[in-house]
N, C-alpha and C positions, 0 to 999 in steps of 0.2 A: 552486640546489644540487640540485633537483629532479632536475630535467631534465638537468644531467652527471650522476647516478647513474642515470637513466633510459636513458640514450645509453651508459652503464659498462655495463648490465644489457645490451643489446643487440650491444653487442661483445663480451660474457662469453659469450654465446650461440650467436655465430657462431662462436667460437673449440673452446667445446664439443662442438659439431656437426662440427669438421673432420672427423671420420673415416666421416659422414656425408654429406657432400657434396662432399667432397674428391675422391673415388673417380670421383663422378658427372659433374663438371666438368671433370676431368681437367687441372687446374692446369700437371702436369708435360708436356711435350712427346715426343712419341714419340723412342725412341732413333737409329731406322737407317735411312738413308733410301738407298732401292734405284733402280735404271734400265736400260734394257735394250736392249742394241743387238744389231741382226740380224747373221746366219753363214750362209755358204750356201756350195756348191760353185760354183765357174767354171772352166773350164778345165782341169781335174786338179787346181784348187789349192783351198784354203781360203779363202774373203776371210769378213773381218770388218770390221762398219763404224767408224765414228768414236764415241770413248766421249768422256762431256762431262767426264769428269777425267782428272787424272793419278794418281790411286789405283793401287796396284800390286795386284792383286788373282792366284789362282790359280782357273782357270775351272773344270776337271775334275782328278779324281785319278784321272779312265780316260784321258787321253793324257798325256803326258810334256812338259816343256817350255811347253806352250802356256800364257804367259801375257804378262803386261805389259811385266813387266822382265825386263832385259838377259838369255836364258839362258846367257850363259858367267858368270856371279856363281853358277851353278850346279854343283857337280862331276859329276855324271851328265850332265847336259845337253853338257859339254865333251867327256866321253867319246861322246857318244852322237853330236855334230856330228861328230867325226872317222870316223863311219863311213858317212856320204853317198859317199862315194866308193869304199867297198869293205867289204870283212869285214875284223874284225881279230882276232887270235888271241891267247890269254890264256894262257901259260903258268905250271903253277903257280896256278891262281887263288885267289884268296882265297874262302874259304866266304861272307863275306857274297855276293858276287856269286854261287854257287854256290845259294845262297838266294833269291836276287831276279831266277829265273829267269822264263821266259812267265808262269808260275802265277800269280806272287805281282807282278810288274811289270807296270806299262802296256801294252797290248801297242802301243799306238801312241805314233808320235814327231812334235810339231809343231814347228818353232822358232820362236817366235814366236806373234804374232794372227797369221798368216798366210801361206800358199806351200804346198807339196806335204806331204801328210801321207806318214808310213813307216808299217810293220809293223816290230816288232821281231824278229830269230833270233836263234836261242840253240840253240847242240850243244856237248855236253859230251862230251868221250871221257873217259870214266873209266878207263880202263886207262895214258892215256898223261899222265891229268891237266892236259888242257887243252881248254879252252874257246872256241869259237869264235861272235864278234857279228858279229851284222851289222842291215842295214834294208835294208827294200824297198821302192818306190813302193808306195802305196794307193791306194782309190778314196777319194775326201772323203767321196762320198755315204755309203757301208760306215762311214767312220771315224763322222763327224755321229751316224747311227741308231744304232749301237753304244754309244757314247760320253754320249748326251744323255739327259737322267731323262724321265721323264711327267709332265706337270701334273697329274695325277688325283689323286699322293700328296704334292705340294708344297706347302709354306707358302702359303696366300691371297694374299700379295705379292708372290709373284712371277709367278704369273697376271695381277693388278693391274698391274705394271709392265711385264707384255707386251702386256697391252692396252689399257692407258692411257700408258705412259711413264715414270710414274714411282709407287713405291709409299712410304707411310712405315709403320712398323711398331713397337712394341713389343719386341717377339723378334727375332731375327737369322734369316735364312732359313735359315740350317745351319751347318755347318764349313767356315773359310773367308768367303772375298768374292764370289765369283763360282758361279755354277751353268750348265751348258748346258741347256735345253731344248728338247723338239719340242714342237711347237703345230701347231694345222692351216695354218698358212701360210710351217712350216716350222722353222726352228731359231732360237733366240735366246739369247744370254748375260744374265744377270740379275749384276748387279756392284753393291755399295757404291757408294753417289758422296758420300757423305757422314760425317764423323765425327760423333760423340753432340754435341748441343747441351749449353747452359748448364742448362737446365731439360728433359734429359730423362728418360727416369723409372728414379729406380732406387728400387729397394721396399723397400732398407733403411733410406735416408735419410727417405723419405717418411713410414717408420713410426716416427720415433724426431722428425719436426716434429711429426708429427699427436698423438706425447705432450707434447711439451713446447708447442703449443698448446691441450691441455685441462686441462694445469696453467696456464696464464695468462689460459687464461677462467674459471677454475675460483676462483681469486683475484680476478678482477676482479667476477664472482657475488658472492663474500663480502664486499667492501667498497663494491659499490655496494648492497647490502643494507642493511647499517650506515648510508650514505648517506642513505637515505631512511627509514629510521626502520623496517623492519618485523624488525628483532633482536625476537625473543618476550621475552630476558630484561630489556627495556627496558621494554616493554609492560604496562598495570597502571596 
């Protein structure tokens, strides 16, 4: 009887310690696991490589369009394909568009991971109350630099996963799935390739086991005590 209350006192104590060692051991599994495939100019166009999921991610919110999935599921994107072939004139416009003119919009247009990037135009005649869109061929190179952050202020993992391949993290790299960046060997997309595992870490659950197990070491303390005889009001 000894010795299971001996063996009770020692799983009381591991149980009590959770929120001391728990932390340290890191029980839980990182939430987000990132990867990063190269972008570069060829030929006036954009190419990007082969990503190892099928995640739908948004790369930038400095180009328009460029992302995973389909842009015509997009109503600007639809708008925005019908002007590769020309300008188109807005009569009457609506003030939203009126508002999400150069300033405040994309100034570039990709469709897709890949092919010829645009510049967006934008003239408004106010007098006659209409607006005229259009896009123009870019350079990729211009689009890329413009478009791309710096590692210097980025989350650690996404460094990690440009120059390792793959990074796992804690925290989420930002808003959003995807990030472009420049590196010295050039430009890279940083994408999700993963949803949160079974076991990874969220800090509200973690803190609400790590109480209810030092109340059940806490209990198993006071009855393997009892157990082996050291209750004081026994004693005598």
């Amino acid at each position: 009887m000894v010795d299971g209350s001996r063996a009770l006192i020692a799983v009381g104590l591991v149980l009590v310690l959770v929120p001391f060692w728990g932390p340290i051991a890191d029980v839980t599994g990182e939430d987000h696991v990132y990867k990063s495939v190269a972008v570069g100019a060829e030929e006036g166009e954009i190419e990007t490589g082969e990503t190892e999921s099928g995640y739908a991610w948004e790369v930038t919110d400095r180009i328009a369009c460029f992302r995973l999935t389909a842009f015509v599921t997009d109503s600007e994107c639809v708008l925005e394909a019908g002007l590769r072939d020309g300008n188109a004139t807005v009569t009457d416009p609506p003030r939203r568009l009126l508002w999400s003119s150069e300033s405040t919009r994309p100034t570039y247009v990709v469709f897709g991971m890949e092919g010829q990037p645009y510049r967006r135009t934008f003239e408004y005649n106010e007098s006659a109350d209409i607006a005229v869109l259009g896009l123009r061929p870019a350079d990729p190179e211009t689009v890329l630099a413009e478009a791309s952050s710096s590692l210097d202020r980025a989350h650690p993992a996404a460094g990690t996963a440009i120059e390792s391949g793959e990074a796992r993290t804690n925290e989420p790299i930002g808003v959003g799935d995807g990030r472009l960046y420049e590196h010295d060997d050039g430009y890279a997309i940083v994408y999700r390739a993963a949803t949160p595992v079974f076991l990874s870490a969220k800090p509200t659950v973690e803190r609400v086991l790590e109480f209810v197990a030092v109340g059940v070491g806490a209990i198993a303390l006071y009855y393997a005590r009892r157990g082996i005889g050291i209750n004081p009001l026994r004693q005598g």
